[in-house]
N, C-alpha and C positions, 0 to 999 in steps of 0.2 A: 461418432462416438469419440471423446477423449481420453486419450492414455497419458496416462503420468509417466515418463521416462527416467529411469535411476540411473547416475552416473556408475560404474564401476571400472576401475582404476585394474591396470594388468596385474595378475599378483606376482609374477617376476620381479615387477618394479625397475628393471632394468632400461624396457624398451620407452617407456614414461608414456602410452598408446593409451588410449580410453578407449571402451568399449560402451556403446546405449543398448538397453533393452528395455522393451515393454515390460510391464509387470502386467496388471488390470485395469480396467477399462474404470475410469472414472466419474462415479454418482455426480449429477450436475447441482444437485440438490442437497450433498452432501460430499464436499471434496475428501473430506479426512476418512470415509469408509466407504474404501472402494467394491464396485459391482460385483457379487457373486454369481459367476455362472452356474447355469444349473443342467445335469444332464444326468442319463442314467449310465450308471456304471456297467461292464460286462455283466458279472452276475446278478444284479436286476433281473436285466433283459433272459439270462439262460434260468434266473430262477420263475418270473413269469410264461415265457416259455414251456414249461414242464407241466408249469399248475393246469396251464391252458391243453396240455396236450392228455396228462391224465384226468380232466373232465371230458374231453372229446371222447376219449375211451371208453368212460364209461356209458358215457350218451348213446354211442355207437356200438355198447353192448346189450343197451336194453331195446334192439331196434328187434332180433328174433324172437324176443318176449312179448313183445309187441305185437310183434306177426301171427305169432302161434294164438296169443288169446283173442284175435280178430277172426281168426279162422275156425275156433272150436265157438264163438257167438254164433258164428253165421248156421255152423253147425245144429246148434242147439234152437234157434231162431228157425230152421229149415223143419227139424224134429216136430215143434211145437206146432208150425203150420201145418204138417202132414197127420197128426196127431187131432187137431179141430179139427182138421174138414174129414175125418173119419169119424168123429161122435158128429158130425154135422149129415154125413151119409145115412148113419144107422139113426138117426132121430128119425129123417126126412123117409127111410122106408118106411114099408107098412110092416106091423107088430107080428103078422102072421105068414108071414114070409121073409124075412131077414136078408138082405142082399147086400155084400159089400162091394162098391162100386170100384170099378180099376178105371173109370173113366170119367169126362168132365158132362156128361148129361146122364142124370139118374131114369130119364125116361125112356132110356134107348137100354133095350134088353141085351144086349150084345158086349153092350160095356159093364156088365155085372162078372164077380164071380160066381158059380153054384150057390142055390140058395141054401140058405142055412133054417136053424129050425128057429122058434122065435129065443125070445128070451127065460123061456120057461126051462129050458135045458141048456144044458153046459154045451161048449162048443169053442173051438179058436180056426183061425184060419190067420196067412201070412199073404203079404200083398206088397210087389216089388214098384219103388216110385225112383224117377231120375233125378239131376244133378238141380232139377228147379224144382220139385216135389211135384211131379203131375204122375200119376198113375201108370204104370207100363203094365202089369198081368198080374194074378197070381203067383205063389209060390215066389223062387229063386229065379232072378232074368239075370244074364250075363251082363244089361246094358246097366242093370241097377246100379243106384249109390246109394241107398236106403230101402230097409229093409223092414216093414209093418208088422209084428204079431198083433194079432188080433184076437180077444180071449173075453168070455165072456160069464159068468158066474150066476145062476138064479138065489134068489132069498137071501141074498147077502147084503148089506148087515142086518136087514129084517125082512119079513112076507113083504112081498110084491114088488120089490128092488132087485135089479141085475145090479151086479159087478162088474165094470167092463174098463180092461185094464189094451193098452197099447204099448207095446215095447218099441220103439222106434231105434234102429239100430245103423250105422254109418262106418266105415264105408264096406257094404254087400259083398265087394271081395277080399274081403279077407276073413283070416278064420276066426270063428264065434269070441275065440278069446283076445281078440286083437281090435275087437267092433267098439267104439263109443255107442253106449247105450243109456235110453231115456225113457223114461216108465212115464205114463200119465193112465191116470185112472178117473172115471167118473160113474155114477149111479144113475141107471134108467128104469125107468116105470115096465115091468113085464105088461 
């Protein structure tokens, strides 16, 4: 790189000494206007800085927002499974004995609960399922995380229709007011 060098002369005047200094570095392609460096000033850098650190923040704020609505999907996605395969139970028994299953083979009498009456009379019962929705008993189980009401309506909304409503409730230990709860409802032929 070439620098142009400017005389200056002592301002004393006394010592009659010359001093060189560089000024800027000089365009090859243009002697009379010399190269402009370029670079960022402090506040630049402390003002990008800040912009970059209050977008991190907030990025980094919406991470439990995030967390929370993955976790109430899974919730609601677990409810809805536990919820079909109990209208998939009560379809698949017989009409004259009603049996809600707490287990994964409808042919094994053991994994039923008490049978119920068909659909011609009212009736509910509750049915405790775990952390993957597979059936554990009857009633309230201490290992439950979900909780089944099961309810069932004759002649509703017309002759020869049940009403049959599922509350699916999460998480089984804590108290009724504190539960995420999910209704699904569907109509079966008495």
């Amino acid at each position: 790189m070439i620098f142009r060098i400017n005389r200056i002369l002592d301002s004393g005047g006394l010592t009659g000494s010359r001093h060189f200094r560089p000024v800027l570095p000089i365009n090859p392609e243009n002697p009379v206007n010399p190269v402009k460096i370029s670079a960022f000033s402090l506040i630049e850098v402390v003002l990008a800085l800040a912009v970059i650190a209050f977008a991190i923040t907030g990025i980094m704020g919406l991470f439990p927002v995030a967390l929370k609505s993955a976790q109430e999907s899974q919730r609601e996605t677990r409810a809805t499974f536990i919820a079909q395969q109990i209208f998939n139970d009560l379809k698949a028994s017989p009409r004259t004995n009603l049996l809600i299953a707490i287990g994964t083979n409808l042919l094994d009498p053991t994994s039923f609960v008490t049978p119920q009456p068909s659909f011609t009379n009212a009736w509910s019962n509750t049915v405790s399922f775990d952390v993957s929705g597979a059936p554990i008993g009857a009633g309230t189980n201490a290992n439950a995380i979900y909780l089944a009401s099961v309810s069932s309506t004759p002649n509703i909304p017309a002759s020869g229709l049940a009403r049959v409503q599922v509350d699916v409730e999460t998480p089984a230990q804590a108290a009724a007011a504190n539960r995420s709860k999910y209704t699904f409802i569907t109509l079966m032929r008495q």
